[in-house]
C-alpha positions as semicolon CSV with decimal commas, in nm:
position;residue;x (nm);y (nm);z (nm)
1;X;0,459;-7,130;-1,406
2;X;0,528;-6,771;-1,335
3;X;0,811;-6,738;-1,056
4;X;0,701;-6,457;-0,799
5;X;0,862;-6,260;-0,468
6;X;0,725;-6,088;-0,232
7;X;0,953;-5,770;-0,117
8;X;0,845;-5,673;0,246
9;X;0,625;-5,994;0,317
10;X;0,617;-5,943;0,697
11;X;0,267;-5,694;0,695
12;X;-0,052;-5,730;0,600
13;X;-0,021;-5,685;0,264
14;X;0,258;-5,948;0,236
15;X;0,042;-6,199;0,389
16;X;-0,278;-6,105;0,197
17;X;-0,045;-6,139;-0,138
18;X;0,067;-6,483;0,031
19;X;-0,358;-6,593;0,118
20;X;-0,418;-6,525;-0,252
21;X;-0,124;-6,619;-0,449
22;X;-0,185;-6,964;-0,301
23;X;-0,491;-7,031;-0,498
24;X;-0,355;-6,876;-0,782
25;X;-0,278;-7,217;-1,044
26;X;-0,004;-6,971;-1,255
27;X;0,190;-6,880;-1,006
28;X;0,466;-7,019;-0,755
29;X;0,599;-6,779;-0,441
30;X;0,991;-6,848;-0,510
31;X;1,118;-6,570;-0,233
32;X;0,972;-6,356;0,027
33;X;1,145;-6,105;0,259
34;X;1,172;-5,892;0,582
35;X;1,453;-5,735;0,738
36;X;1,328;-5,744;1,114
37;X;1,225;-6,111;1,060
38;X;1,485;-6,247;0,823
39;X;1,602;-6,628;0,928
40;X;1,216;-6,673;1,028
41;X;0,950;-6,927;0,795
42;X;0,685;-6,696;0,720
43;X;0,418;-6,955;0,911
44;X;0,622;-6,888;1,202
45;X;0,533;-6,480;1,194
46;X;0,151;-6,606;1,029
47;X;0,076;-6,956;1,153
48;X;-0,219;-6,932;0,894
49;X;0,011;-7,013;0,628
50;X;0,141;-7,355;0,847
51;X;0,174;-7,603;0,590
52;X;0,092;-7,396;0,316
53;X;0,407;-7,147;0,285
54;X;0,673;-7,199;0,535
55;X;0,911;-7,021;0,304
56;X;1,191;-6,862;0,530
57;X;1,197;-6,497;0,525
58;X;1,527;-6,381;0,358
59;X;1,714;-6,023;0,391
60;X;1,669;-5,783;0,133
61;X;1,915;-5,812;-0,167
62;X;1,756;-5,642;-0,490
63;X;1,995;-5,899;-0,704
64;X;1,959;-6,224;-0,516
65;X;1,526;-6,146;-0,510
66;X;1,541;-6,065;-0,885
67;X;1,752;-6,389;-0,961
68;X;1,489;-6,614;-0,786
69;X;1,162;-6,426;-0,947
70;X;1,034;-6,349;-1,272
71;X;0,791;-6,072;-1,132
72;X;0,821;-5,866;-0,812
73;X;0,587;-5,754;-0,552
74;X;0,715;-5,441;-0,354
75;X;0,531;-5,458;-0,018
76;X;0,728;-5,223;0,139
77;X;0,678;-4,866;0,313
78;X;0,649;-4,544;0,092
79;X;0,964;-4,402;0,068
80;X;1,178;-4,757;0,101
81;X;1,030;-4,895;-0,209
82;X;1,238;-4,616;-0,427
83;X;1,537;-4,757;-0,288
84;X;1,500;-5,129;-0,474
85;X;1,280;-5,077;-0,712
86;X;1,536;-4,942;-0,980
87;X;1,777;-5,250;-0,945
88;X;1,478;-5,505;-1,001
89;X;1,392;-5,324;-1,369
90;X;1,790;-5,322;-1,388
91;X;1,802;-5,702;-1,367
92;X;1,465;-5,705;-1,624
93;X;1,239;-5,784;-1,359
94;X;0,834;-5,671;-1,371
95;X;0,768;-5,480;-1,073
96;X;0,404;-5,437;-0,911
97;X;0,480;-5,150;-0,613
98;X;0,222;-5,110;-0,322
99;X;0,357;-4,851;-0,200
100;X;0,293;-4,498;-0,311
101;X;0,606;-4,402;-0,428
102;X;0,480;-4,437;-0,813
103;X;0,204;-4,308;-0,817
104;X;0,223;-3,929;-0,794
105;X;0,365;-3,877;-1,189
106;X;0,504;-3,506;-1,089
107;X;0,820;-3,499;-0,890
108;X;0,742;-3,193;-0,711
109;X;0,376;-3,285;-0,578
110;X;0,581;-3,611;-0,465
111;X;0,792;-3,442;-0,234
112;X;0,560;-3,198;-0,131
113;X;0,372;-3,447;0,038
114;X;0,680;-3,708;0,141
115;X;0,987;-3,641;0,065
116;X;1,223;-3,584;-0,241
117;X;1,203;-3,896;-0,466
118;X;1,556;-4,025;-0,532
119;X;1,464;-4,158;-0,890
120;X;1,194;-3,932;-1,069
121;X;1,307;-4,069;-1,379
122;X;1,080;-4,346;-1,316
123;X;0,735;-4,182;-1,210
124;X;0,669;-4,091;-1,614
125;X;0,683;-4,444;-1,697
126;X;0,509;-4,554;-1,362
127;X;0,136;-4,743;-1,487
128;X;-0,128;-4,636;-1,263
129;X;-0,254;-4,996;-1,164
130;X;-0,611;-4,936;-1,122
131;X;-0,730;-5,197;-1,415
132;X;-1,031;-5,036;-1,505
133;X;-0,880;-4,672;-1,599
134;X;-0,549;-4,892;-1,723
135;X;-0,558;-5,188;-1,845
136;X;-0,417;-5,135;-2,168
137;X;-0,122;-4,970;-2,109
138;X;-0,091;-5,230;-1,812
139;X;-0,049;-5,505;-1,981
140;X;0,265;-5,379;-2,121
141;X;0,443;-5,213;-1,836
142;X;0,726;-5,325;-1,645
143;X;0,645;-5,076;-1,344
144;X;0,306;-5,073;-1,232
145;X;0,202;-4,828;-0,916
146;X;-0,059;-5,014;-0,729
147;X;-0,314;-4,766;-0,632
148;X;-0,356;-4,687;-0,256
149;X;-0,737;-4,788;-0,095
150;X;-0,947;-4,487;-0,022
151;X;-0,842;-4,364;-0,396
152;X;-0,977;-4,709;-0,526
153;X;-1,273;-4,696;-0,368
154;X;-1,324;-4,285;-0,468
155;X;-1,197;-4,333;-0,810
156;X;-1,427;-4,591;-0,910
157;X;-1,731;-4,481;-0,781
158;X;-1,624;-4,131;-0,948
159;X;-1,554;-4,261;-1,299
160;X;-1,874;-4,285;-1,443
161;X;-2,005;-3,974;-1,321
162;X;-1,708;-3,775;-1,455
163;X;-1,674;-3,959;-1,799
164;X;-2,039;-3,837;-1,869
165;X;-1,975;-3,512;-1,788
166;X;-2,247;-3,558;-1,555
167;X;-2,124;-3,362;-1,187
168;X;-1,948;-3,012;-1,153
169;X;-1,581;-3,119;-1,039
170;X;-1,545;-2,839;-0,793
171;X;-1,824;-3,020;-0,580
172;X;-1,661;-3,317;-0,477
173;X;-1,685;-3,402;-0,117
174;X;-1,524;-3,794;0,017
175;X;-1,612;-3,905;0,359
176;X;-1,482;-4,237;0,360
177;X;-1,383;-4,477;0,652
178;X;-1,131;-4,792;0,705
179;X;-1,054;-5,026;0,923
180;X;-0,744;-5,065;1,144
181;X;-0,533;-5,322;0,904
182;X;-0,483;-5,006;0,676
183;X;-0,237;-4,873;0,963
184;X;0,031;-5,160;0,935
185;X;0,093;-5,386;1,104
186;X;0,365;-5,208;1,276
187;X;0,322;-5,134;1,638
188;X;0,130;-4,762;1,703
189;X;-0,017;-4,615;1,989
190;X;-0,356;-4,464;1,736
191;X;-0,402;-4,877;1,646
192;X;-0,406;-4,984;1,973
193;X;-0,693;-5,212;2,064
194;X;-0,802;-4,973;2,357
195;X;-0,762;-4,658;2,144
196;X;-0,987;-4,814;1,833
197;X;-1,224;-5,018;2,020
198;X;-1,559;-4,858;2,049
199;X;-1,456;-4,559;1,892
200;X;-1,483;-4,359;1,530
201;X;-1,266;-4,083;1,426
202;X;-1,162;-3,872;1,130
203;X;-0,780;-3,800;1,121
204;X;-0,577;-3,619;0,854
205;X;-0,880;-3,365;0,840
206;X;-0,823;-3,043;0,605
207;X;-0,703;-3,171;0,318
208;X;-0,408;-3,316;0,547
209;X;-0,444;-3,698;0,401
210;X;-0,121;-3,803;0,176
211;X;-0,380;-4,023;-0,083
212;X;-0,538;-3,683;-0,154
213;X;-0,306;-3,563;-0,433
214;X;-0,314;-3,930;-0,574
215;X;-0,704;-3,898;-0,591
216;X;-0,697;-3,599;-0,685
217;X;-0,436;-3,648;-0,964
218;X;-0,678;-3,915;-1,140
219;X;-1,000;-3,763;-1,107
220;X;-0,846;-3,482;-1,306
221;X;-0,694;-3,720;-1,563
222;X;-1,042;-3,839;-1,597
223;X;-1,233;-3,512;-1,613
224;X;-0,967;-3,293;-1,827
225;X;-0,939;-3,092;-1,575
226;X;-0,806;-2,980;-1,275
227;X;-0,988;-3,117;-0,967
228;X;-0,964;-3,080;-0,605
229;X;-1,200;-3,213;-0,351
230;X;-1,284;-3,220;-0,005
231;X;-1,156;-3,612;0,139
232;X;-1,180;-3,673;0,485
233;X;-1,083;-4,022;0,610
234;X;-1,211;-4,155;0,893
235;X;-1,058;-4,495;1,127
236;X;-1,315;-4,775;1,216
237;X;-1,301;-5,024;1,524
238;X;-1,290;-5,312;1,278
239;X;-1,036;-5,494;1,097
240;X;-1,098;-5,449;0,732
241;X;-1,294;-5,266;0,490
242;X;-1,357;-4,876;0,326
243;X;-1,707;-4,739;0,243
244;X;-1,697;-4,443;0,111
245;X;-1,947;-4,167;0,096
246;X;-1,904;-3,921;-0,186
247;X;-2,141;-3,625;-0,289
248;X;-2,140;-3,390;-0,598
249;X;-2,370;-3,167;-0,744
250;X;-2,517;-3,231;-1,079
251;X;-2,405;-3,027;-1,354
252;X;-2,740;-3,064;-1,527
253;X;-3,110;-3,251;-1,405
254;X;-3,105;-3,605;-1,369
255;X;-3,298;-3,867;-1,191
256;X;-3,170;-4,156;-0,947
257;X;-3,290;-4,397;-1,232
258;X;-3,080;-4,234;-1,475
259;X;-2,788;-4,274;-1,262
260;X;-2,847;-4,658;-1,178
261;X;-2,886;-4,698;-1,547
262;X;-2,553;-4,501;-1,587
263;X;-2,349;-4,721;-1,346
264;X;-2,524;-5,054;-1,462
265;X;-2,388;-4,976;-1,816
266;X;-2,035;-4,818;-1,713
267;X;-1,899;-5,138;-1,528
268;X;-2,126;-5,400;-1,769
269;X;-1,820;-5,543;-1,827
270;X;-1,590;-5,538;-1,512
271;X;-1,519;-5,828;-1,333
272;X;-1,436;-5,713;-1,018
273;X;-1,709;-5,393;-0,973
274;X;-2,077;-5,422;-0,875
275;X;-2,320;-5,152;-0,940
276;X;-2,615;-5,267;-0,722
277;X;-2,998;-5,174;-0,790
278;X;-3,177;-4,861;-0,749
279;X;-3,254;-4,850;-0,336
280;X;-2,943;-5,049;-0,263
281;X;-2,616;-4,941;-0,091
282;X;-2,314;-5,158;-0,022
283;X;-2,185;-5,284;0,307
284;X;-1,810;-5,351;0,386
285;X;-1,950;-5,696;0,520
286;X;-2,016;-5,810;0,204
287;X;-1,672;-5,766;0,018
288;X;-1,459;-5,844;0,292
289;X;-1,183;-6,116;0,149
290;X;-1,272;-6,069;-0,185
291;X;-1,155;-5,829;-0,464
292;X;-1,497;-5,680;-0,557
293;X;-1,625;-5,319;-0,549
294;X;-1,981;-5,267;-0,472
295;X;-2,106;-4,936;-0,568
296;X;-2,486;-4,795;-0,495
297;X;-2,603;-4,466;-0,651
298;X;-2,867;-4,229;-0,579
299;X;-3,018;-3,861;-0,610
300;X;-3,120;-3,659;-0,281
301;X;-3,383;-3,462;-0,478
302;X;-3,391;-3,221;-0,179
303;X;-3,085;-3,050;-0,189
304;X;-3,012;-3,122;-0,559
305;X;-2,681;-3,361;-0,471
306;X;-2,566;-3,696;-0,647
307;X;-2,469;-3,955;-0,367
308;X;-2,220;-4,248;-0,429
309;X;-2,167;-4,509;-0,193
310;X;-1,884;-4,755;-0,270
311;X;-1,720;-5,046;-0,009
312;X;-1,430;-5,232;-0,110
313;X;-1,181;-5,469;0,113
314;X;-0,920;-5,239;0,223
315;X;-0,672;-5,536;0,175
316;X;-0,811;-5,732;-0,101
317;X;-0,917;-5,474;-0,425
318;X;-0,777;-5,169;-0,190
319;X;-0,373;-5,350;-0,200
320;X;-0,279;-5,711;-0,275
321;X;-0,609;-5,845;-0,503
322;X;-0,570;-5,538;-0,663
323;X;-0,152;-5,627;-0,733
324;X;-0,282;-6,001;-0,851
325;X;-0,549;-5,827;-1,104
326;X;-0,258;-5,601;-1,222
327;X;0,008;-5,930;-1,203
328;X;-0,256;-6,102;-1,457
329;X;-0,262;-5,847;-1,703
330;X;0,109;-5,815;-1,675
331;X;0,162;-6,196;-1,736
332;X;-0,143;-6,288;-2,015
333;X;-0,307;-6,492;-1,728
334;X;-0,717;-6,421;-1,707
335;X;-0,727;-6,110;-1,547
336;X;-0,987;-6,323;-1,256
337;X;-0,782;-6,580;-1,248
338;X;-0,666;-6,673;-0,866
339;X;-0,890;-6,370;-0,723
340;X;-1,295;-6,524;-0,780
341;X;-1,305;-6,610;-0,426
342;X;-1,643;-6,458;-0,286
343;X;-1,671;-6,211;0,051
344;X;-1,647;-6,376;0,393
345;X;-1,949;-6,377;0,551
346;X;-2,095;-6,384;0,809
């Protein structure tokens, strides 16, 4: 069995790491912590978990966490992660981070957009953790950057489309929207229930959003060239989910079948993404709890634009499924293994 921890277990993507972990037959939670909550059993703060993991939630000590783990999940808010995260590789520790301070691999566009990183040393050997760009050089990291949600669910319904050559990159326009849960859990006036409920609203419009360089940084990675695109995010009145709505112009004629065909072949062979059939468009309803992402794909003849729809679970494939898909690679384990659970619905 694979000894885990859980580093910042106290938010949503703790307890989502703790929901899926527990079906997981490799793997045994050995430590979990939060500094507000510390002295607490998890169950206590989630009474989901009763009976299930009543671990109690310890301080944060890099070398005590490291000592009880063989693998590390780094829950914690951008900026804090950087201050652990060296001390876990120290002690020889994998590290899975879902926070964004790995993910930007230049220094400067780092602290242009948070704040000056206090080990840059690290972000060349960062792993971007989206499997399906990754995998390879995955399985042999010992720091893997767990993408951040809107980026997953742009990115993949990008790939294809870019590694065929088949939109001009200058095009790119991302509407996308989330629900609340990808706030925190943390106490804030914009995720109250009487500011969300019955409303809809973009925020960090203009090019404002801080997962816009990350998206940005692998699109161009992808395309082999510089890219910069238009994302505007947008906050839902529910609890989970992204759809995203991306346009691009073609860079030469092609037909909506041609693009079905394109996406059917692209992710043949991906567990975890779902190119649906010509006339079909995802729904956030239908991934929610699971670690699929369902992508339709179509051509608006009229004005001459490619339109990708993609919904993921903000959570699930957007944060902690995604950090269990990258955990598997990291440890040999089958990269589905513990995450095959299907959507929650109704």
């Amino acid at each position: 069995m694979t000894t885990v921890a859980i580093v910042g277990a106290s938010g949503y993507t703790g307890l989502e790491l703790i929901r899926l972990l527990d079906r997981h037959p490799e793997v045994v939670i050995t430590s979990v912590t939060s500094e507000q909550s510390a002295g607490k059993p998890i169950s206590e703060l989630f009474p989901s978990l009763r009976g299930r993991c009543d671990l109690v939630l310890e301080p944060l000590e890099p070398a005590a966490i490291a000592a009880k783990a063989q693998l590390i999940f780094t829950a914690l808010p951008h900026q804090a992660a950087m201050t652990v995260v060296p001390a876990m590789l120290t002690a020889g520790r994998q590290v899975v981070d879902l926070s964004a301070d790995y993910r930007l691999h230049d220094q400067a566009v780092y602290g242009a957009w948070y704040e000056p990183h206090k080990n840059p040393e690290l972000l060349p050997e960062a792993v971007y953790g989206l499997p399906e760009l990754r995998r390879a050089k995955i399985k042999t990291a010992r720091l893997v950057a767990n993408p951040g949600c809107y980026p997953t669910s742009i990115i993949l319904a990008l790939k294809p489309l870019l590694d065929a050559g088949l939109i001009d990159p200058a095009s790119i326009i991302a509407d996308s929207g989330s629900g609340v849960s990808g706030a925190g859990r943390s106490a804030k006036a914009d995720s109250l229930y009487c500011e969300v409920n019955e409303g809809f609203k973009a925020y960090g419009v203009g090019g404002l959003h801080r997962h816009t360089p990350e998206i940005e940084q692998e699109l161009s990675e992808l395309a082999g060239q510089s890219i910069t695109i238009t994302f505007t995010p947008h906050l839902v009145p529910m609890d989970r989910g992204i759809l995203s709505t991306i346009y691009a112009t073609p860079a030469r004629p092609v037909s909506a079948d041609e693009l079905v065909a394109l996406y059917a072949s692209a992710y043949r062979d991906e567990p975890f993404v779902r190119p649906l059939p010509k006339g079909q468009f995802p729904s956030t309803a239908f991934v929610r709890g699971s670690n699929f992402c369902d992508i339709g794909v179509t051509l608006d003849s009229r004005t001459n634009r490619i339109i990708v729809v993609s919904a993921i679970d903000n959570l699930v494939k957007g944060a902690s499924g995604q950090a269990i898909q990258n955990m598997n690679l990291l440890c040999g384990f089958p990269e589905t293994l513990g995450l095959e659970g299907l959507a929650l619905f109704p």
